[in-house]
C-alpha positions in Angstrom: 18.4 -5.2 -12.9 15.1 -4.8 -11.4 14.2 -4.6 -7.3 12.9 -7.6 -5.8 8.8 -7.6 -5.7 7.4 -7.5 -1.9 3.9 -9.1 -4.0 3.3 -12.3 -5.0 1.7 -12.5 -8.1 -1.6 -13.1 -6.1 -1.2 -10.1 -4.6 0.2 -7.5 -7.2 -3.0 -8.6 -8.9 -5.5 -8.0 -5.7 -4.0 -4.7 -5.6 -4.2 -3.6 -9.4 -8.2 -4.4 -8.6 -8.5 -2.0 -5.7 -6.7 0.6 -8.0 -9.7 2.6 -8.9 -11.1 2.8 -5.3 -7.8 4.3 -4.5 -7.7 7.0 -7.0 -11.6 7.7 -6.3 -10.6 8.0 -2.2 -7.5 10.1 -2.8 -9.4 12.4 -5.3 -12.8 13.0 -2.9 -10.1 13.6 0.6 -11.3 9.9 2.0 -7.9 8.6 1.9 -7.9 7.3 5.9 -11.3 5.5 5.2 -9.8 3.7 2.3 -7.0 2.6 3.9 -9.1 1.3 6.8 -11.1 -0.6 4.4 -8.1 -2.0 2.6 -6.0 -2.9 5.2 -9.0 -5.1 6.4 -9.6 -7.0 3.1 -6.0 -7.2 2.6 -5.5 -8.8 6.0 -8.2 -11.6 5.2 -7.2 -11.7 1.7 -3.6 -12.3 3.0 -2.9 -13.1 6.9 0.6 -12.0 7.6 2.5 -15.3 9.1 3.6 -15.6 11.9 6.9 -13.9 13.2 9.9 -16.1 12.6 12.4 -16.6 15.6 14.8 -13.8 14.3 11.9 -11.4 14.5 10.6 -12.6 17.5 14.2 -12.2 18.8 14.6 -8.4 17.7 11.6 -7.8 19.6 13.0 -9.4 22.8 11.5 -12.5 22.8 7.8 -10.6 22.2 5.7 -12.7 19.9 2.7 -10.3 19.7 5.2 -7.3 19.5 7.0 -9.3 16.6 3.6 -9.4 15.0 2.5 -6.2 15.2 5.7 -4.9 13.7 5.3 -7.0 10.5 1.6 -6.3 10.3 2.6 -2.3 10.3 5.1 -3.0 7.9 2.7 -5.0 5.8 0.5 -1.4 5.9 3.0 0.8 4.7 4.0 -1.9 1.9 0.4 -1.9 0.9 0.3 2.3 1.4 3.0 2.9 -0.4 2.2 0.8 -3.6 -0.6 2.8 -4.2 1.3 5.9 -4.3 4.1 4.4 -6.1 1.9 3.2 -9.0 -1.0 5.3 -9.4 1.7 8.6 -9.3 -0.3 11.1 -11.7 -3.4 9.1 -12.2 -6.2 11.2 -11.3 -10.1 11.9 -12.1 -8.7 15.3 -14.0 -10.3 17.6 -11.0 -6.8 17.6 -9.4 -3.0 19.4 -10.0 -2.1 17.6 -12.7 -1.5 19.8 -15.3 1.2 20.7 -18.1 3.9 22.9 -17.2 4.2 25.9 -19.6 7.6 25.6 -20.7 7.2 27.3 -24.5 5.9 30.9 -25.0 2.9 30.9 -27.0 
């Protein structure tokens, strides 16, 4: 059985496009600019709702803090996809190499 998605389809598809942006950032050290950029276009893409009572209630009746909270863990959702599915992927300059396990 298979883990729930976090994406809509929408979304796993917005995030398939920005694939090659991701890779190109990672490979060139301009991963923070990226993510700058991307959390942007995700936000408009996708504004995060607003907080439901029960998360408005674990931040002690804060709606802004409530907010905040999901927007951060809206970031490290979108983060974290890109590492998760782009493991290994690379432009060829990097580490990614194969290990010398037979004697030649």
């Amino acid at each position: 059985m298979t883990r729930r998605s976090w994406t809509t389809e929408e979304q796993r598809a917005w995030l398939l496009l920005q694939t090659k942006a991701f890779i190109e950032a990672r490979d060139s050290g301009a991963i923070a600019e990226w993510r700058g950029r991307t959390y942007q276009k995700w936000f408009e893409q996708f504004p995060e709702p607003e907080p439901t009572a029960e998360q408005v209630q674990a931040a002690n009746g804060d709606v802004e803090g409530a907010k905040e909270k999901a927007i951060q863990k809206r970031k490290t959702q979108v983060v974290t996809w890109f590492q998760n599915h782009n493991r290994g992927l690379g432009s060829g300059a990097g580490g990614y190499k194969i290990l010398p396990l037979c004697k030649s």
